[in-house]
C-alpha positions as CSV (number, residue, x, y, z in Angstrom):
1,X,-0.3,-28.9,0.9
2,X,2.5,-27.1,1.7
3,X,3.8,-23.4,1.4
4,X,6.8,-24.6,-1.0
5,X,4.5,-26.6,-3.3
6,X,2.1,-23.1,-3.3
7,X,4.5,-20.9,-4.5
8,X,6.1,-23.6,-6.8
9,X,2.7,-23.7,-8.5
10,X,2.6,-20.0,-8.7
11,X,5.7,-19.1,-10.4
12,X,5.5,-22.2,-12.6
13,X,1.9,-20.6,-13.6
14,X,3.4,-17.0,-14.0
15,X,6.2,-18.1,-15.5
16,X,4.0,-19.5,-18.6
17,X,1.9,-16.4,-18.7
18,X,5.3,-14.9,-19.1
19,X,5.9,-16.8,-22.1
20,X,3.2,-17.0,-23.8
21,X,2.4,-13.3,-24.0
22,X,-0.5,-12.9,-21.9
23,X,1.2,-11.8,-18.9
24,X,2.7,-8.3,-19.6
25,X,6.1,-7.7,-17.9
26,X,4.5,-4.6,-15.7
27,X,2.2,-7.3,-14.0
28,X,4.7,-9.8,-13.2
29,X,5.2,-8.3,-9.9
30,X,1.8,-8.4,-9.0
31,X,1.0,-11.9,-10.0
32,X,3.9,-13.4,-8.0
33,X,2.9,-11.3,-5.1
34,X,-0.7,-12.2,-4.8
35,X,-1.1,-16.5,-4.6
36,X,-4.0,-17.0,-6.1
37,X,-4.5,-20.3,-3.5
38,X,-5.4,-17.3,-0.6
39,X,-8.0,-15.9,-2.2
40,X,-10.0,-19.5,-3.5
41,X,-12.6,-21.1,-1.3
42,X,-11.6,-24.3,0.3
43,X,-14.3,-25.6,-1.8
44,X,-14.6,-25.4,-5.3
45,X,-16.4,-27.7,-8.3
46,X,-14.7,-29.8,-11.1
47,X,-16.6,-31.1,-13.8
48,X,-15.5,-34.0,-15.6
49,X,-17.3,-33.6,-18.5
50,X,-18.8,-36.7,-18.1
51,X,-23.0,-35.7,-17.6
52,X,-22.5,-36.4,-13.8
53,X,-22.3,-32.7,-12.9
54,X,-19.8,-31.1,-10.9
55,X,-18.0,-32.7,-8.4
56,X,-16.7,-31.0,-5.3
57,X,-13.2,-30.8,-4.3
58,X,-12.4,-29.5,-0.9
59,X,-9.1,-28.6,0.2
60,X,-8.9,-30.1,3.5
61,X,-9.8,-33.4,2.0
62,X,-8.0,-33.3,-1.5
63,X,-5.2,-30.8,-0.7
64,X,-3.2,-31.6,-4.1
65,X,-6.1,-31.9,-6.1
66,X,-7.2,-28.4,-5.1
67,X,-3.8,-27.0,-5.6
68,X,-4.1,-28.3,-9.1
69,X,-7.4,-27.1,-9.7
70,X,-6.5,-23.1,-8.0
71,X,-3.1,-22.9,-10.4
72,X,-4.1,-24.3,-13.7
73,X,-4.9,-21.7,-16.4
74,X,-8.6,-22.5,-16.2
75,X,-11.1,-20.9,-14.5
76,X,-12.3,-22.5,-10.9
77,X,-16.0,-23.0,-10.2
78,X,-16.3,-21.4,-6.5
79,X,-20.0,-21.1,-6.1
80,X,-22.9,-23.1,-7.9
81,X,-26.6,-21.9,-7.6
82,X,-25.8,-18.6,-5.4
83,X,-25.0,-21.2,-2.6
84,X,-28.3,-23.3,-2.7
85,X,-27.7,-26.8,-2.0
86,X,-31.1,-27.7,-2.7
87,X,-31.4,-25.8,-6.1
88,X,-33.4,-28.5,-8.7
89,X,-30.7,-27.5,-11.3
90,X,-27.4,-26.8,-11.6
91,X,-26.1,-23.5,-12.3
92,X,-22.6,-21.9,-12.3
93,X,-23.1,-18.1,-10.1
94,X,-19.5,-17.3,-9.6
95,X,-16.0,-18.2,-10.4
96,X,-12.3,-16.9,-10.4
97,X,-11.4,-16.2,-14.0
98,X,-8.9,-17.6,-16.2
99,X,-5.6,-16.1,-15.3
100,X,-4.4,-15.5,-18.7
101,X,-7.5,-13.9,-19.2
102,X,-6.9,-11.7,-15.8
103,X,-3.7,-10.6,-17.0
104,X,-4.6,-9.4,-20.4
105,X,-8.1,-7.7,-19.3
106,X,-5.6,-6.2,-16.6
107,X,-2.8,-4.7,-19.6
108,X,-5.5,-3.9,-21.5
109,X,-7.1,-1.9,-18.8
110,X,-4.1,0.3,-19.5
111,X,-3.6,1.4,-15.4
112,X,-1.2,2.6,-14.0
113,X,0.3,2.9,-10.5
114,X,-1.9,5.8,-8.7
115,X,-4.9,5.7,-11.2
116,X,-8.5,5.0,-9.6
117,X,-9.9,1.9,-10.9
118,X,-13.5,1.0,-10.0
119,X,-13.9,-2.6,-10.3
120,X,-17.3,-4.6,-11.0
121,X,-17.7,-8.0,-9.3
122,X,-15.0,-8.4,-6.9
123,X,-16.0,-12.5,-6.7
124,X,-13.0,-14.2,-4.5
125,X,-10.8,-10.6,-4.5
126,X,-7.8,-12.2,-6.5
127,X,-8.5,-9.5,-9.2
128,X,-9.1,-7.2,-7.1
129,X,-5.7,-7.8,-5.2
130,X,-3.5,-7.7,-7.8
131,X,-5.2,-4.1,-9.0
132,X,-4.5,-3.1,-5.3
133,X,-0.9,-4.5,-5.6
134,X,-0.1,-2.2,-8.2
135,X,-2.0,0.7,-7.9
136,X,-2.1,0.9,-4.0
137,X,-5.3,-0.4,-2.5
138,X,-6.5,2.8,-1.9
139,X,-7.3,3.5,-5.3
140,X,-9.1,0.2,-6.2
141,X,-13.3,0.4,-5.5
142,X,-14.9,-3.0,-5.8
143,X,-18.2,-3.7,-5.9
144,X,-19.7,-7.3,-5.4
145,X,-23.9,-7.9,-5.2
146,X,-23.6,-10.9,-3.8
147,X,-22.9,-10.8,0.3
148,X,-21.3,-13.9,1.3
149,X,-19.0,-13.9,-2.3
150,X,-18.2,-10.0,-0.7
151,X,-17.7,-11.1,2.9
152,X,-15.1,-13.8,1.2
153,X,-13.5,-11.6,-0.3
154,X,-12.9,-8.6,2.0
155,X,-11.7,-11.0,4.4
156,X,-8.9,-12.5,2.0
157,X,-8.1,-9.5,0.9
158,X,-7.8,-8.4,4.6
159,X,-5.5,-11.5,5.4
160,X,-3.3,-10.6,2.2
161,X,-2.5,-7.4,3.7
162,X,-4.8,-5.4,0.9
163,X,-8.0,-4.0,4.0
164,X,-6.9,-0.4,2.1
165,X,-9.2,-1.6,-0.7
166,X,-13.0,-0.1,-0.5
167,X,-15.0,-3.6,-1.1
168,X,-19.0,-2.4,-1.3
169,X,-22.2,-5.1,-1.5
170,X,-24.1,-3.1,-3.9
171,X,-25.2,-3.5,-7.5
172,X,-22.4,-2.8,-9.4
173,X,-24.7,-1.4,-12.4
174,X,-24.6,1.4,-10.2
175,X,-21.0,1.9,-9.9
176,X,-20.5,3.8,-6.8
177,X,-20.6,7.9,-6.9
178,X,-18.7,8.7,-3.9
179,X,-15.2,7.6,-4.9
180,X,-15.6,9.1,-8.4
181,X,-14.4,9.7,-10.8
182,X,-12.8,6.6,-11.8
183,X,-9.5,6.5,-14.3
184,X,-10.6,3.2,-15.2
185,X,-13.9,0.4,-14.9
186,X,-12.9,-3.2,-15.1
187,X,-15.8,-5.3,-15.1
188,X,-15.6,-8.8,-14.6
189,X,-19.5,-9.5,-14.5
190,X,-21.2,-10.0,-17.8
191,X,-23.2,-7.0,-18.8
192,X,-25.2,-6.7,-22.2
193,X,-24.5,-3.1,-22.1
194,X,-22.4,-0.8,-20.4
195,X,-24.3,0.9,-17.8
196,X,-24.6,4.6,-18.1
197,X,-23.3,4.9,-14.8
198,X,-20.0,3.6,-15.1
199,X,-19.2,6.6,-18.1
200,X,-20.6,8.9,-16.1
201,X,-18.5,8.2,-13.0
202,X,-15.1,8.0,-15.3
203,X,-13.0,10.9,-15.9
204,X,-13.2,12.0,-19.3
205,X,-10.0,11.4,-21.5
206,X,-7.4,8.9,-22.4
């Protein structure tokens, strides 16, 4: 895999976000600027649909087939059973999100350059880079529970030239007091309900 066929991938991907709608012109920047390929684990699950499970793909052996995989608008299976090989069953614990669903949680989120965001579940940090693109890392607060998916991602965000971002291994129910309040909370953990928390950590208004 090469640098050229990365960044091929990438604008051909941003370029149908672009047209379908989902990709609002004030994100285009951001999306082209941070590859989504930095911030994906070398290894990351495909399921054929076919009752066999998910099937590994790792980059270093299947370096097209991963490039595929990271810049299709799908989302990637990066972690099964919180990392336990020897789990009895097979569940999906973490994932980089749909990137036409990224960019229209992100317009919706209605942020803008200089706001605060606190962000729940950092995962692989490609969310969270793109929120630091735009808005300047130091106002972006993310919060992972999960310490090795957190290690992952401080470091790729590190590489990307985003360390100004405040990653925290915490709970994110909890949001995090000390860098309120918050313009905005993007969650992309499921919740049932919003934790009181996160209101009370956002500045009141628009």
């Amino acid at each position: 895999m090469t640098d050229i066929a990365a960044l091929a991938a990438l604008a051909e991907l941003v370029d149908g976000l672009s047209s379908s709608g989902a990709l609002a012109p004030d994100w285009r920047a951001a999306f082209l600027a941070v590859p989504r390929h930095l911030f994906v684990p070398d290894l990351v699950w495909r399921d054929p649909g076919d009752g066999c499970g998910p099937q590994p793909v790792r980059r270093a052996e299947q370096p097209q087939a991963w490039l595929e995989i990271v810049y299709r608008d799908e989302p990637v299976i990066t972690q099964i059973n919180d990392g336990d090989s020897t789990a009895p069953h097979t569940l999906y614990t973490s994932s980089t999100s749909m990137p036409s669903i990224v960019a229209e949680m992100l317009t919706a989120l209605r942020a803008e350059p200089g706001m605060n965001v606190l962000e729940i579940g950092t995962g692989t940090g490609w969310n969270t880079a793109l929120l630091a693109h735009r808005l300047g890392g130091q106002h972006v607060t993310s919060v992972e529970i999960d310490p090795h998916l957190s290690a992952h991602a401080q470091k790729a965000l590190a590489d990307a030239g985003y360390s100004a971002v405040t990653v925290l291994t915490s709970d994110g129910a909890l949001g995090h007091p000390p860098r309120a309040p918050y313009d905005r909370v993007i969650s992309t953990a499921c919740v049932y309900q919003v934790p009181y928390p996160w209101i009370t950590q956002t500045r009141p208004g628009d």
